[in-house]
C-alpha positions, 0 to 999 in steps of 0.5 A: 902713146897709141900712135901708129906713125910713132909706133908707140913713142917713148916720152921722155918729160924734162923740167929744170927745177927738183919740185917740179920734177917730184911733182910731175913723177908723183902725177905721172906714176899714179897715171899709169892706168891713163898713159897706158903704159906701166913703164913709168920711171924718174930718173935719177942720172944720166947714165941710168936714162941711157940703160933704160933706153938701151935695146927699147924700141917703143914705150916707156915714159921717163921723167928727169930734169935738165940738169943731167944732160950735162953729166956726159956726151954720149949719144942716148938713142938716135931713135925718131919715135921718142918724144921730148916734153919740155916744161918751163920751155921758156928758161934753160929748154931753149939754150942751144946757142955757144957762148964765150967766155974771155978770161985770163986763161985765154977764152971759154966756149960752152954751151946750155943745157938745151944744145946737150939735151938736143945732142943727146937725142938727136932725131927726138920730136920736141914738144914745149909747155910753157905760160909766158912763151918767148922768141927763144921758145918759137925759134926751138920748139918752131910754131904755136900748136895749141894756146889756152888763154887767160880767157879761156880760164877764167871761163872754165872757172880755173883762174879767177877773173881780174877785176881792177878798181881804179882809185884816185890817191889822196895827197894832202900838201904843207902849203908852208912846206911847198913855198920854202921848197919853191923859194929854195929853188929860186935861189938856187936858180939865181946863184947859178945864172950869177956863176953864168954871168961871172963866167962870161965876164971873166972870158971877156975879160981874158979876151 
């Protein structure tokens, strides 16, 4: 926020999911002492994003999920000094391919949530968080610029460490059981190589 080459960035947070976004909005608003900015709004639509941006230079964090990028097309600032914070950027954050779509009304092209939301700010820095990054996630958001590993936890005391007890499981088998399985088998091991047998007899024969 207090960065001279962004001069004073607008952080827009986008998630996917409703509770992540309450949850993000509850932590974000009663942070405002900490960001250093009283400006902290969820967003409830799209259009409201866009008054809220409209005539801003710097400043401002406002928090709203995917979904909405997808209630119209228009650009909502081409500014280069704000910043988009993906969460989950393993899911719907990185859907910028087309897809097809071939139905009986002739073929469908559509797009994800992703190519709407880079559309919408074009000149935005993308920043992901996410626990299980995938390919998609380094072909969106390019290379890794911070990793906090299991390791790490656990050493931190955040994440309880792992411990596994390897057991051998105990099988008893009905003997009984197993020889009426294995004389089973034989016979119909042994139907089946007649029904060989007799097949080829018969193609002899017809030769």
């Amino acid at each position: 926020m207090k960065s001279t080459y962004f001069r004073s960035p607008t952080i827009v947070v986008i998630t996917d999911r409703t509770d992540l976004d309450d949850q993000l909005s509850k932590q974000f608003i009663s942070s405002k002492k900490y960001i250093g900015d009283e400006t902290v709004v969820s967003i409830e639509s799209r259009e409201k994003l866009r008054e809220e941006l409209q005539g801003r230079t710097s400043g401002g964090v406002y928090l709203a999920t995917i979904q909405k990028f997808i209630e119209d097309l228009q650009l909502l600032t081409d500014r280069n000094n704000v910043i988009c914070i993906s969460d989950e950027a393993h899911r719907s954050q990185i859907n910028l391919d087309q897809k097809v779509k071939v139905t009986e009304k002739g073929v469908q092209r559509s797009y994800g949530f992703a190519k709407y939301l880079h559309d919408s700010l074009p000149n935005a820095t993308y920043v992901g968080f996410t626990r299980t990054p995938i390919d998609g996630t380094i072909e969106v958001f390019v290379p890794v610029v911070d990793a906090y590993t299991i390791t790490e936890s656990v050493r931190d005391g955040i994440t309880v460490n792992l411990v596994y007890d390897g057991r051998a499981a105990r099988v008893n088998l009905n003997q009984a059981k197993i020889q009426e399985i294995e004389k089973y088998y034989a016979q119909c091991e042994k139907k089946v190589l007649m029904n060989i047998k007799l097949k080829r007899v018969k193609k002899q024969l017809l030769i």
